[in-house]
C-alpha positions, 0 to 999 in steps of 0.5 A, spaced: 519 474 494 523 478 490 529 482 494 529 489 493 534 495 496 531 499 502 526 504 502 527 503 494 521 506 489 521 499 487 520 496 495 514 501 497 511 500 489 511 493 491 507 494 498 502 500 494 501 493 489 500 489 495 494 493 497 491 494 490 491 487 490 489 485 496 482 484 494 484 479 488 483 484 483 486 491 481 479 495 477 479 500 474 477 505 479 483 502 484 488 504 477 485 512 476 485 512 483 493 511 483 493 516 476 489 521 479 494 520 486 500 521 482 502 514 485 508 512 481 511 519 482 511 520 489 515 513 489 520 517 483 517 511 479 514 511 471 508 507 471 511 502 467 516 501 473 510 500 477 507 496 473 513 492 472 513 492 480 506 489 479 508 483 474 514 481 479 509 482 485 503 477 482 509 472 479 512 471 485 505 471 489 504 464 485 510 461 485 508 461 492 501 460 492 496 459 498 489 459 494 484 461 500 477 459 499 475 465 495 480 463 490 485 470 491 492 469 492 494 469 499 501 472 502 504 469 508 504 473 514 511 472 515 513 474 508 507 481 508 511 483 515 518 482 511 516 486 505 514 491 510 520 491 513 523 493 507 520 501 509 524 503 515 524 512 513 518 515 517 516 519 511 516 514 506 511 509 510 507 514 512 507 517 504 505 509 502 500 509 509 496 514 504 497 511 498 495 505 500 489 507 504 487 511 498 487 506 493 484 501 498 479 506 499 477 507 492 472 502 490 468 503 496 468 497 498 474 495 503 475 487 503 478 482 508 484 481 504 486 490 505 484 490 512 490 485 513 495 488 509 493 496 511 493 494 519 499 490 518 502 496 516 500 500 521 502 495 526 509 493 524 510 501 522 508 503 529 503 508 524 497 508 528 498 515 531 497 518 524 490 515 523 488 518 529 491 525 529 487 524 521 481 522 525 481 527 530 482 533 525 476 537 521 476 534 514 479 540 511 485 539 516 487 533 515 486 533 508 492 539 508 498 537 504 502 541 508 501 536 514 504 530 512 502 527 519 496 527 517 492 520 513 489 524 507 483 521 504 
């Protein structure tokens, strides 16, 4: 993978691309989910920059392709947990937490591959505490963009 500075735009735009990804295709839902979101803009990016991001993210994946059953192209565990890495502000990971759970959530459908970038992001971050304070709050709550603790959803 591609190295990039941390807690850039561009290393929180890739992990948000992983996500999108992770179930072998970005529909058009998943992309009006980041467009309705402002995705690029609460990672300080332009959306060229994200799609940029994006190119460099699936370029890199197929240099180092693993095709599992189901045909999509697997990152390696080792390499997820370095990219994860790359986010150590509290703040910007649990930006990227939402953004990540929305886009993953924006289909209706979260598949294997979303789960496992999504729990590994929460394992590594330390984040579980902000989907259970999400959970235990009335939904008008936890949807409060005052509370940036909160998993909005």
């Amino acid at each position: 993978m591609r190295p990039y500075p941390r807690n850039s735009p561009q290393a929180a735009a890739r992990i948000l691309s992983l996500a999108a990804l992770a179930d072998g295709s970005l529909s058009p839902i998943e992309l009006a989910t980041l467009e309705q979101i402002d995705a690029y803009g609460q990672l300080g990016l332009h959306p060229l920059q994200m799609q940029e991001v994006m190119r460099g993210l699936c370029a890199d994946l197929l240099s180092q392709a693993r095709l599992m059953q189901s045909s999509v192209c697997a990152i390696d565990p080792g390499t997820l947990n370095e990219v994860l890495a790359e986010i150590d502000d509290v703040q910007l990971r649990l930006t990227l937490l939402q953004l990540c759970v929305a886009v993953i959530e924006a289909d209706a459908c979260i598949e294997a591959g979303e789960s496992l970038v999504l729990l590994a992001a929460l394992e590594q971050w330390n984040l579980h505490w902000a989907l259970s304070d999400a959970a235990d709050r009335p939904f008008s709550e936890s949807s409060d963009s005052s509370d940036s603790s909160a998993i909005r959803h």
